[in-house]
C-alpha positions as CSV (number, residue, x, y, z in Angstrom):
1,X,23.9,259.7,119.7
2,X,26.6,259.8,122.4
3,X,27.3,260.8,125.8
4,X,30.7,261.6,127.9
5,X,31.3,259.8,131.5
6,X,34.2,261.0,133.5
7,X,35.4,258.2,135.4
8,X,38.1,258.5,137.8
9,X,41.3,258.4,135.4
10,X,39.7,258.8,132.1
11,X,37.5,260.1,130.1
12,X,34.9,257.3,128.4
13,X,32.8,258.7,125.4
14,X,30.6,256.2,124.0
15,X,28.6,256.7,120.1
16,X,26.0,254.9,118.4
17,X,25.8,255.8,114.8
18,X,23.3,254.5,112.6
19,X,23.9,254.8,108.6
20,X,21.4,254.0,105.7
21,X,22.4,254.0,102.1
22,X,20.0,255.5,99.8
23,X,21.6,254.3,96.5
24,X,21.3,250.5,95.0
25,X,24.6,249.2,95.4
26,X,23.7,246.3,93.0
27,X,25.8,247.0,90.0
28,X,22.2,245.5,87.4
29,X,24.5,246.1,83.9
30,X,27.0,243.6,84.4
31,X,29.2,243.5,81.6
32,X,32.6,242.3,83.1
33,X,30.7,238.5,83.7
34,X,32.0,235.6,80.8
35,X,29.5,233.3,81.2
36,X,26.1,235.2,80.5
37,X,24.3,232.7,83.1
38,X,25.3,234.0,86.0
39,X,23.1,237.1,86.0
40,X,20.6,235.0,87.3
41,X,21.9,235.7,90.7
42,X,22.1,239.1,89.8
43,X,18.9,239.6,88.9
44,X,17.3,237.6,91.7
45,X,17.6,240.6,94.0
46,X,15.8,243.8,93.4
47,X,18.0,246.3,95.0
48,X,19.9,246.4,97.7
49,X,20.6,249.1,100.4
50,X,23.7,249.7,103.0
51,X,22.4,249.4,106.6
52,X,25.0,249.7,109.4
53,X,24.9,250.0,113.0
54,X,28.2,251.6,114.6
55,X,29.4,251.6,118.3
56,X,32.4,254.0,118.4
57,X,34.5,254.1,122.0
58,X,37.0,256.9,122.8
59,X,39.1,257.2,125.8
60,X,41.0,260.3,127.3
C-alpha cells in the first residue's frame, strides 16, 4: 500500500508493506546442540512464524 505526494521541492512516496512467513522457522532436529538438555527450550514452542510490518520512505 502506498501513495505519491508532490510537495513543493520533492517528491514523498510513502509504503506500508506487510509480510507473513508461511514456513516454521524453528529448526525442531537440532543436532549441532552438546548438551542434550537444552531442547527443552526448543521444544517449548510449537512453531513459529515471520510477521513483519514495513514502512518504506522515498524522496525525489
Amino acid at each position: 500500500m502506498g501513495c505519491d505526494m508532490y510537495l513543493p521541492f520533492f517528491k514523498l512516496i510513502p509504503e506500508l508493506k506487510f509480510s507473513f512467513g508461511l514456513l516454521d522457522i524453528i529448526r525442531h532436529k537440532r543436532t549441532d546442540l552438546i548438551d542434550g538438555s537444552l531442547m527443552k527450550y526448543t521444544n517449548a514452542v510449537d512453531d513459529a512464524h515471520a510477521k513483519m510490518i514495513t514502512l518504506t520512505l522515498y524522496f525525489e
